[in-house]
FIDODREN-377213 format. One record per residue: x, y, z of N, C-alpha, C in turn; residue in one letter. Coordinates in steps of 0.2 Angstrom, whole numbers, plus 5000, padded with zeros to 4 digits. Each point is the difference from the previous one (the first is absolute). Layout:
residues N
XYZXYZXYZa;...
end
This chain:
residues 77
492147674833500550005006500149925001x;500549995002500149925001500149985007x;499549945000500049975006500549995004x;500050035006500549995005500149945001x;499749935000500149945003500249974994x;499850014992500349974995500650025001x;500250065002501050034998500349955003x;500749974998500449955004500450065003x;500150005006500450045004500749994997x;500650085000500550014998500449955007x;500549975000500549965003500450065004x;500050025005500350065005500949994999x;500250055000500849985001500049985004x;500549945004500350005005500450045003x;500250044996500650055004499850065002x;499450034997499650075001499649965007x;500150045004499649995007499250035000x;499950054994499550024999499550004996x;500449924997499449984994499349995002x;500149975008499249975000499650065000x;500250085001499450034999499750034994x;500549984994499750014993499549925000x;499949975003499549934999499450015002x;499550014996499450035001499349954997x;499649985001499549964996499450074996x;500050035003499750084997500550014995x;499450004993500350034995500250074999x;499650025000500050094999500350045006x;500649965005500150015006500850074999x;500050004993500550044999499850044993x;499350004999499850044997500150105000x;500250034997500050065002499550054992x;499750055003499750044995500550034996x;499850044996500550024994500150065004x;499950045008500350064999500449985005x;500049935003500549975006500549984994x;500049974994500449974995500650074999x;499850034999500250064997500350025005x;499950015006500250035007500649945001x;499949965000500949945000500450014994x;499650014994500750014994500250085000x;499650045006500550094998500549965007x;499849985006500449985006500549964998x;499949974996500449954998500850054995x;499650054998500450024993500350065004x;499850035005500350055005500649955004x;499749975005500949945001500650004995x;499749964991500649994998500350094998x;499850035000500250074999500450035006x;499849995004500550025007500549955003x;499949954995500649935000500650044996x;499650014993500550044996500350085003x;499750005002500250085004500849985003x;499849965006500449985002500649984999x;500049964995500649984996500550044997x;499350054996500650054999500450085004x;499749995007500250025004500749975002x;499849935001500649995003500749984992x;499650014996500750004994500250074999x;499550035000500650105003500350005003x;499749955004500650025007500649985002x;500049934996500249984999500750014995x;499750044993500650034996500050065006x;500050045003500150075003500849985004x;499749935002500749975006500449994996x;500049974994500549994993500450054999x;499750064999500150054997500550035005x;499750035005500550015008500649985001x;499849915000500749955001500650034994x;499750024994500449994994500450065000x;499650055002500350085000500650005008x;499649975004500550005006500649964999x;500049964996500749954997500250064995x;500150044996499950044996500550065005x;499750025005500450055005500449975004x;500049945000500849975004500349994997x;500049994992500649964996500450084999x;
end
């Protein structure tokens, strides 16, 4: 494990108002077990999935308005 006092501290952004709470002198302060690891990469992998859900929700939905607009121009020419 590497000594918390040898680490040079990361530089905080100035523009993230929440850097200082990732500044820690504890090393293993964001340590997680492998069934915590694996419980952030399913969480993690469920979001990007319901990101994409999403997307393609609103791109049906998108053609659907398409399709509509098109047929409705279609019944007034």
């Amino acid at each position: 494990m590497v000594d918390a006092a040898a680490r040079v501290p990361d530089v905080p952004d100035p523009n993230d108002g929440n850097a200082h709470l990732l500044q820690t002198n504890h090393s293993d302060a964001f340590a997680f077990s492998a069934t915590e690891e694996l419980a952030l990469q399913l969480y993690d992998q469920l979001e990007e999935l319901e990101l994409q859900q999403s997307l393609i929700q609103a791109h049906r939905a998108g053609m659907f308005h398409i399709q509509a607009a098109s047929l409705q121009n279609m019944v007034e020419s």
